[in-house]
C-alpha positions in Angstrom: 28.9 9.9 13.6 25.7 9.1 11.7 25.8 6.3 9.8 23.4 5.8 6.3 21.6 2.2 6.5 19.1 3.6 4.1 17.5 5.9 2.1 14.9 5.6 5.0 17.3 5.0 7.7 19.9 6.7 9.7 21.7 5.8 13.1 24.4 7.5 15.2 25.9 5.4 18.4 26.6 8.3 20.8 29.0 7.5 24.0 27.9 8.6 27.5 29.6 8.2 30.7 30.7 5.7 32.6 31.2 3.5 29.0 28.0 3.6 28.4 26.2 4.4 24.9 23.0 5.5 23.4 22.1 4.5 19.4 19.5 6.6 18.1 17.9 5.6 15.2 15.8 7.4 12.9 13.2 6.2 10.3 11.0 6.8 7.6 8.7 4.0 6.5 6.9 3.7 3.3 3.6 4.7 3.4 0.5 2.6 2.4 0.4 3.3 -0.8 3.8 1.3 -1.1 4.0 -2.7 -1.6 3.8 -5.1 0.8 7.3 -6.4 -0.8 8.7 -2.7 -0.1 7.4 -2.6 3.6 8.3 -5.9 4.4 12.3 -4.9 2.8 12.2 -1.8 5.2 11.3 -4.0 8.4 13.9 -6.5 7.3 16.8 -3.9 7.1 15.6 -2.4 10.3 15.9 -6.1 11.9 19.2 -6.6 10.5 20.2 -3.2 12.4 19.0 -3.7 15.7 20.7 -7.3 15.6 23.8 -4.7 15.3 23.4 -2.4 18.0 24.8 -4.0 21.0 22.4 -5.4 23.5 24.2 -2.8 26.3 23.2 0.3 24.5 20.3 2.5 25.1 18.2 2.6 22.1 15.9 5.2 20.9 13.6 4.6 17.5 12.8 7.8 16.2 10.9 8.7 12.9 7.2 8.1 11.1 6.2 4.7 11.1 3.5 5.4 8.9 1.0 4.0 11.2 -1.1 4.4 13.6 -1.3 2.1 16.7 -4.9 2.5 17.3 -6.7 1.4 20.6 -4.8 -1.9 20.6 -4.4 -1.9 24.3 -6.4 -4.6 25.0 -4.9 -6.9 22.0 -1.1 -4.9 23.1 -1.2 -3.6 26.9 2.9 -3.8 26.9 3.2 -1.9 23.2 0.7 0.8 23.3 -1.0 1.5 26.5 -4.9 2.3 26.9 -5.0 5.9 25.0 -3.9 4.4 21.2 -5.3 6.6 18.6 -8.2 5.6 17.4 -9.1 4.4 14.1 -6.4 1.6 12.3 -4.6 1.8 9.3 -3.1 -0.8 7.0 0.6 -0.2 8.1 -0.4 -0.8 12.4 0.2 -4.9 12.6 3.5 -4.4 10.8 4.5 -1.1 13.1 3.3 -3.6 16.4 4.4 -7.2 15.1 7.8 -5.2 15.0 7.9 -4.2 18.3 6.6 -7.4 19.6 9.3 -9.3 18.1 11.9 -6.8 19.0 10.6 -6.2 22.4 10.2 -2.6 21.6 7.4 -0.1 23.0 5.5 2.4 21.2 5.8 5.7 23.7 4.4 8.3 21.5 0.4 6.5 22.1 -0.6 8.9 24.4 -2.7 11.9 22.1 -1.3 15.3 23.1 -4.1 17.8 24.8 -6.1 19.9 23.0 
């Protein structure tokens, strides 16, 4: 069942087969126009999940990060491949720091066709 962490946070542990298990979690970060003190409180609760979620589950991060990843490629190769978005916002070190230290990768950096 989904579990609350949040008022920007939600996360549901989902069994498979074979014993297996996917957590899903899904997000909504402040936006820029927030504090730094209020981002860095939503980063820290997300930590303190992911420390939760058993190191055997599948894990999928879902949700608006509020940020773009830009062409980091270069600076990130393993986070956000060579087709980042573009221009940077505020909110992409915090969104790529995060995933760094969490050895998490950004999948959605690819821009859909036109």
């Amino acid at each position: 069942f989904p579990s609350g962490v949040s008022e920007r946070t939600i996360s549901c542990r989902i069994k498979l087969t074979k014993g297996r298990f996917l957590t899903v979690v899904s997000i909504y970060s402040p936006t820029m126009s927030h504090s730094d003190e209020t981002v860095g409180q939503f980063y820290d609760t997300l930590v303190q999940l992911l420390r939760k979620i058993p190191i055997s589950d599948k894990l999928v991060i879902l949700g608006d990060f509020n940020a773009e990843v830009g062409n980091g490629y270069i600076s990130w190769p393993p986070l956000s491949g060579r087709h980042g978005i573009g221009k940077c916002i505020k909110n992409r070190i915090g969104l790529l720091t995060f995933c760094t230290e969490n050895n998490l990768v950004v999948t959605n950096s690819v821009p859909a066709e036109k």
